[in-house]
Structure formats: C-alpha cells, structure tokens
Residue, then its C-alpha position, 0 to 999 in steps of 0.5 A: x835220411x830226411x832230405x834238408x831244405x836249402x835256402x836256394x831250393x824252392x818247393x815244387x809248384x801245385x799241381x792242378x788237382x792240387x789247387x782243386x783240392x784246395x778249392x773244394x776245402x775253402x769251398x766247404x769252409x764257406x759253406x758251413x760258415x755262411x750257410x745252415x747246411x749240416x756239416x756231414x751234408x757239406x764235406x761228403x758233397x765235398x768228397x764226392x766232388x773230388x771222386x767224381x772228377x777224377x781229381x783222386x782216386x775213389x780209395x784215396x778219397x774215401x780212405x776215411x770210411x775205413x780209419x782206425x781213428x773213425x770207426x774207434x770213435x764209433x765203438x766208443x758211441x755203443x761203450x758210452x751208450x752201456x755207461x749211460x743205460x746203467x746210470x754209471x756216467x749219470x752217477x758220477x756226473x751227478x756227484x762232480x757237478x751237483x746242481x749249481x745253477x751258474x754256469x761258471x761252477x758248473x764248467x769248473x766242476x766239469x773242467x778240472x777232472x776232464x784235464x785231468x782224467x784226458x792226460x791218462x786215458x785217449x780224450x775219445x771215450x772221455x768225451x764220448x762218455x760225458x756228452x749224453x750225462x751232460x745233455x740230460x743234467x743240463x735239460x734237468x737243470x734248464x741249463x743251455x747244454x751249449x755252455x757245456x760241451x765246448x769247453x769238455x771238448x777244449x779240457x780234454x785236448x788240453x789235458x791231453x797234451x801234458x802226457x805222452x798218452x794222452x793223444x794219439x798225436x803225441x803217440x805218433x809224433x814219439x814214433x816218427x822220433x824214434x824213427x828218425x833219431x833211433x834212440x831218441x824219445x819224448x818221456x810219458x811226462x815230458x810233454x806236460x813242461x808245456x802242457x801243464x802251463x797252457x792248460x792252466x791259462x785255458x782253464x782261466x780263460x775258460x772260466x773267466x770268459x767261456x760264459x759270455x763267448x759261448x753261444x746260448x742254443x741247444x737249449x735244455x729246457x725246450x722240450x717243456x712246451x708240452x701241455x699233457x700232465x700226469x700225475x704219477x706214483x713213486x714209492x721209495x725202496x728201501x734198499x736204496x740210498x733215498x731214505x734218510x735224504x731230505x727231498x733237497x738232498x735226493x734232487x726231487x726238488x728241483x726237476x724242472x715241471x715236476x711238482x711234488x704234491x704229496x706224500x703218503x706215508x703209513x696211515x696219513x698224508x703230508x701235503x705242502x711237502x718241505x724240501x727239508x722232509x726226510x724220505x723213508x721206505x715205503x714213501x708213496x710220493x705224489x708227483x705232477x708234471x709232464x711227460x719228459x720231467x716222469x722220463x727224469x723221475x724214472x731214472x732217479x735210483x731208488x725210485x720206482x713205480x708205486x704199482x705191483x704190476x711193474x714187476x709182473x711184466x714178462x721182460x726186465x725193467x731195464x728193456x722197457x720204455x715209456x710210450x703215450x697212447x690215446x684211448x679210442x672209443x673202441x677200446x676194449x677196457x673203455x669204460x672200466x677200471x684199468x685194474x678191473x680190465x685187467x689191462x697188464x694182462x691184456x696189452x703186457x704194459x703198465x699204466x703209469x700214470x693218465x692225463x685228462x684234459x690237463x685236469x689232476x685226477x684223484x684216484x689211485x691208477x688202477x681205480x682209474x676208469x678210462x674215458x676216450x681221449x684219456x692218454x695213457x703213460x705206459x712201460x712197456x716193451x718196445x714191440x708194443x709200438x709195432x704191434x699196436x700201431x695200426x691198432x684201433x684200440x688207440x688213436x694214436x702210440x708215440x715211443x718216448x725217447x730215451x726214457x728206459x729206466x737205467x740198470x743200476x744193478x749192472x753199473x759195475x759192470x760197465x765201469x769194469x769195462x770201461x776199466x778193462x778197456x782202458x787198462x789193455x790199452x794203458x799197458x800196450x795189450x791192445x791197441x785203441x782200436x781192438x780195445x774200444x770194439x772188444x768193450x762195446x761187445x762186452x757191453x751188449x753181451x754182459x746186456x749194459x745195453x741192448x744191440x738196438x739201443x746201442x745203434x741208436x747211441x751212434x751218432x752217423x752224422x759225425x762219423x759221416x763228417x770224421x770220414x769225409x774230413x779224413x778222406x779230404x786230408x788225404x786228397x791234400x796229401x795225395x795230390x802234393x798240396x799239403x806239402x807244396x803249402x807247408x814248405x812254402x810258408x816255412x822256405x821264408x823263415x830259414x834264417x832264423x830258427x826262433x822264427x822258424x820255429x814260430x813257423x812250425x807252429x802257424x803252419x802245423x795249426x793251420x793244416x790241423x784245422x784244415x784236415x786233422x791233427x795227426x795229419x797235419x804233424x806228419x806232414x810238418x814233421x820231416x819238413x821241420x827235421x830238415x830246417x833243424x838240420x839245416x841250421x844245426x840245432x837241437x830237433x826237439x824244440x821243433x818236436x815239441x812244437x809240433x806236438x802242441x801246435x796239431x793238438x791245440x785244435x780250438x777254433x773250427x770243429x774240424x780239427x779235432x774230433x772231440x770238437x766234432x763230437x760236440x758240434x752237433x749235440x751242442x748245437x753250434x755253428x762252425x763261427x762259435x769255435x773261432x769266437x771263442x777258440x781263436x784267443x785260445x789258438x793265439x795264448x796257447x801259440x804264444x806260450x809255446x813258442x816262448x817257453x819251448x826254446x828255454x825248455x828244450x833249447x836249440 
C-alpha cells in the first residue's frame, strides 16, 4: 500500500550526492544552451563525473547503455535504413507531400498522418523512419530540413497521447494502475478525451506559427557549391510508371541544379524540352547538373543509366555506389576511348558520366576519350574505393554518400516487415524490443539493406545522449534527489486538490524534461496516489494528468527521444525547442488541467 502524505510530513532532506547530481544536470543544461559542444559530448562527460566521484555506483550511472528504450531505438536505426535502401519511405513521402514549395503545406502534409499514424504504432519507428525521407526531399527541394523535423517530432508525441498504445508512457502509467487499484485500467481510447483536444491546438499552432518560430539551419541545398558538372544518360524503362508522365508530373523538372537539356527519341532529338513533354520508353534523356543532384537522379524509379555496361556488372545494382575519381597521367586507358579501353572489363566499374573543366562534352560516354584530369562519375562496388586507393591509375577516388540506387524491386518486402513488426507488437507477441531487433534482422537477411549500410544508418551520437540521459535520470532517483524534489514542490499544494492536480502536472513536466518521460511518471506516480488518498477523491484525474504532463516533452530535446532524434539531423540548438516548444508546454498544460476534472472528476 502506497504510504499518504500528511500536511504535517515534511520530505526527507537532500543528500549530498543528491545536490551533486543536480549540479552535474543544471551543469549540462548550461552547457548545451551556452556552448557549441555536441550534446553526446556533454551528457556522457556528465556521467562520467558522476562514476568517478563515487557519487553512484558505476552500474547505476551507466545502466542506460543497456536499456531497452535505447537499444530498441537503435534497432529501429537499421529497420529504417532497409526502408530507405528500398525507396519504400521515399515513395510514400513523396505522394504525402508532393512538391510544395511552402513550408506551411508542407509541415501540414507531413503532420495530419504522422498524428495519426503515432496514436497506433510506438511514435520511435515512425519518426526513425521519416527523418532520412525528409532529409533527402528537403535537399531536393531546397528546403531547410530544420522547418521539418521539429514538428515530425511534436506530431508524434501529440498523436501518441490520444491512445493507450501510443507511447510507452501510457503503457507503463496502465500498468502502475493496475497495480495499485487491481482491476482499474485506462481504456485503448481513453486517453484520446484529452488528447485529441491538445493535438488539434498543437497542430494549429504548428501550422499558424512553426514557420516564423523555427530556426532556418540545416539547410537543404548546401551541398550545391560543388563547381564539378556532368552530363549524364538516362533511359526510361518501359516497365516502370514514367511513361505517359510529362516531366512536371515524373519530378524531373524541378531537381535542383540538374538541367534537362535533351531528349533523344527514336530517330531525331527534342532540345528546349517543355515541362509539359510526355516521356515514352526508351527516352534517352540528356541531363546536366552536379554531382549530388545524378545521386537524385539515380534514385528516380524508372530511371536507369542509359548504358548496356550497368547491367553486365558482376554484383547487383542495388550494392553499388557512386564514386568520382581523377584520371592520372599513368592511367592505363589514358588517351582511348573508355569503350574501346574496355574500361568495364578492367576496373568491374562503369563510367557514368565525365566532367572536363566544367565544359559539356558532346559524345556519347563510351566514345569518350579520356584526358588527365578528366573526373570520372563511376558505379562501382564499394571495394573499389580500397582497392584503387593507393592506386597511381587515379589522382584522387572519394565515395559519394548515400548514392546506391534504391531496390525498389524488395520495397514490399520492407513494407512486410515493417507490417509484421509492427502486428506482433500490436497483438501483444513480442514485446517492442524483440520485435524492432527480429526486423532489422530480417531486413539484412531478405538483403533490404546490407550489414554494412546498415551500421552506417545508426546514428552513435544519439544513442550516446539516450543512454547518458537515461544513466543521469537514474543517478536523480538512485541518490533520493528526484524524490526529495518532487514532494517538496507537491507538499504545498495539499489543500487543494484542483491545485493539486496543477501541481502534478508542473512537476511531471519539469522532471521529464530534466530525465525522461517514463522516468518522470514513475516518480510522480505514488506520490500523486497519495494526495489523491489524502483528500479522498478519485486518482484517475491525477492519472490522467500524469500521462499527459511526461508525454507533452517539447521544450528541450532531452525529454523525449523523438526530440532527441531530430536534434542532430535538424541541426538545432538546445534554445529552439524552448522558442517554439515552451508556448506548446504552456497550452497543452492549461487544457489539461481544465479539461481533465470535468472529464474525470474528482
């Protein structure tokens, strides 16, 4: 039985290592709102600290690295790397958001399915899934990827309240409840009698004030400084859904310094191509731009390299890369034409396209003849980069990112994973845990995405900050600090249980944003059973509140780990989740402690 708190009962007084957990936490605060140190960099130089100095016990302080929560997050890293390996994300995102130009359509097309999407599945794999779609539409579309991922991250924590499934907050919450009143538990729809009304107003908000209160960093259209042009090759597929597309309708109009110069069709050539064309198979199209908008072109389905070499290679299109190199006076075929060098044969790597001092160069690519200096576009396997590296054929080889083309033929594949994971989860087979690592497994073993690509998905530098926050959460309740603070603030609001209950909600908020949302309701959770006991009302107002209060995570990045998960990628500082989040924090506390008497009342 949970023991009540009396008026006349004061809270136990903190402890020194209590007061240096605190410290070390308000220190780290500082430091990422006043420095440029990266966060992974600061919180596990914070834990440290805290080991070192004996304040907790090394397993206590470093009990994050082997957490469920983490390590599901970063399973889910490798399940998102097969969905975008087979442009299965890309796909979808592509039809959600077409290619608006304003930022408010935009975040409107990307919000109103994410809510809705995060009340049935875990808002994790949601997130983890949209973040590399929305990193690559927004460079296509040269568009600050930072107007992006902040409100994905807020749609899924507001979508994930309005269902008991939703988060695993309201999960555990359910469970505490069950617990402690034995037959008691919260409804799958329940939580949405507040939830809905707070997702409609952050939605609003989002869309009426996101575009002026959020940052413009991370920019999409960086990488085009690059003055290296080549002029490539693509032919339309006839079995693909290009043909019948104009060029405005297939997305080739638009690619951001890409120009489409010709069309060679049949027996003549169209120049001066209107966007209203229409393609038909075997469209040679003629394009000219640099390197990272060919990496674009190569993940449009339907086309493909307009050269018979492509598909003589010995490993799958799907393995390969794309990788520059520079022709060296002692090259080999230096001199003769790439086709008449045989270079396919010689290096097992196709040449794409070649860039010669920023001039067009007319041929055909194997009529080509090759001149030092020349740089190659190649598609190759990756152990070209080792193996030519030292090479004197080439002055210089450099991989280029992210540029294997998708395979779209295994997109259903992923999206079966994706389904099945999801589905043993849903009907209670496996837990979260077991289910996101049997995915990724299948994801590499059905080849949705190789092992190696797979490690490169993970991002180390939010995983490093999930478990050094989640090992600082844990110092807070190990040493009796959370506690201490938790019923210290709530020993002044005994009289009254509406204030009370605002009591419940400010310090479940504050404690999520300073550890975590689970972490914050289990602390908050026996301390408001007691009150509730004390004045001799209903508990489920407090539970309630509770559920909301450590979901509704908006203004720092450490409180939830979607907010974590786009810190990086959107290139954010810890201050642009308070600028925007903070007004969030405040609407969505004042709806619930409004609404939630008269829903659930005392």
């Amino acid at each position: 039985m949970l023991p009540i708190l009396s008026q006349n009962k004061r809270v136990a007084f903190m402890t020194l290592a209590g007061w240096t957990v605190i410290a070390v936490i308000l220190l780290c605060v500082v430091l990422l709102i006043g420095s440029r140190i990266s966060p992974d960099v600061v919180f596990v130089s914070g834990l440290t600290v805290l080991f070192v100095s004996q304040v907790v016990d090394p397993a206590e302080a470093l009990v994050g690295f082997s957490n469920q929560g983490m390590l599901t997050v970063a399973a889910l890293y490798v399940v998102a790397a097969g969905m975008k390996e087979t442009g299965a994300i890309q796909y979808v995102v592509e039809k959600i958001i077409g290619r608006f130009k304003s930022i408010r359509r935009t975040q409107i097309r990307i919000m109103a399915p994410v809510m809705v999407v995060s009340a049935f599945l875990n808002n994790t794999p949601v997130v983890a899934s949209f973040i590399p779609a929305l990193e690559d539409w927004a460079r296509k579309n040269e568009v600050k990827v930072s107007k992006l991922l902040i409100p994905l991250s807020y749609a899924a924590i507001l979508g994930g309240t309005c269902t008991l499934i939703g988060t695993s907050t309201n999960l555990i919450v359910n469970g505490l409840l069950i617990q402690e009143a034995s037959t008691n538990t919260i409804g799958i729809f329940e939580p949405a009698l507040i939830g809905i009304p707070c997702a409609i107003v952050g939605f609003l908000y989002l869309v009426f004030f996101g575009d002026s209160l959020l940052p413009e960093r991370g920019s999409g259209f960086d990488t085009f400084k690059d003055p290296r042009e080549y002029t490539i090759e693509m032919i339309v597929e006839g079995d693909s859904p290009l043909p019948g597309k104009t060029i405005e309708e297939a997305g080739l109009r638009h690619l951001p310094s890409l120009y489409l110069a010709e069309i060679y069709r049949e027996d003549h050539v169209l120049a001066a191509v209107d966007p209203e064309q229409k393609l038909r198979a075997g469209d040679r199209l003629i394009f000219t731009g640099v390197v990272d908008s060919i990496v674009d072109l190569q993940q449009v389905k339907g086309l493909s390299p307009a050269t018979e070499q492509i598909f003589k290679m010995d490993s799958e299109r799907g393995e390969r890369v794309l990788i520059e190199a520079v022709v060296s006076p002692s090259h080999p075929i230096n001199g003769e034409t790439i086709k008449r060098g045989r270079f396919r044969n010689n290096y097992d790597a196709v040449v794409l396209a070649v860039s010669r001092s920023g001039e067009r160069i007319e041929e055909k690519v194997g009529d080509i003849r090759l001149r030092t200096g020349d740089t190659l576009l190649l598609e190759a396997h990756p152990n070209f980069l080792k193996q030519y590296k030292n090479s004197s054929d080439y002055f210089l080889i450099s991989g280029i990112r992210d540029s294997n083309p998708p395979s779209y033929d295994k997109s259903a594949y992923a999206w079966s994973i994706l389904g099945f994971m999801v589905g043993t989860v849903a009907f209670g087979f496996l837990t979260m845990f077991q289910a996101s690592f049997l995915a990724a497994g299948l994801m590499i073993f059905s080849r949705c995405c190789r092992s190696s690509t797979a490690k490169e998905y993970i991002d180390w530098s939010v995983l490093l900050v999930i478990a050094a926050s989640l090992g600082l959460g844990n110092a807070l309740q190990e040493t009796g600090a959370a506690s201490v603070l938790a019923e210290e603030f709530l020993s002044y609001t005994e009289n009254n249980p509406y204030l009370a209950l605002a009591g419940v909600y400010l310090s479940t908020w504050i404690l999520t944003e300073m550890v975590t949302n689970n972490a914050a309701a289990v602390l908050i959770f026996p301390i408001a059973i007691s009150m509730a006991a004390s004045f001799g009302v209903s508990y489920m107002p407090f539970v309630m509140t509770i559920i909301m209060a450590a979901s509704a995570s908006f203004s720092t990045p450490i409180g939830y780990q979607t907010n974590l998960m786009v810190y990086g990628p959107g290139g954010y500082k810890f201050t642009d989740f308070t600028k925007i989040g903070l007004p969030l924090n405040l609407m969505v506390a004042v709806i619930t402690i409004s609404l939630v008497p008269q829903i659930w009342p005392f």
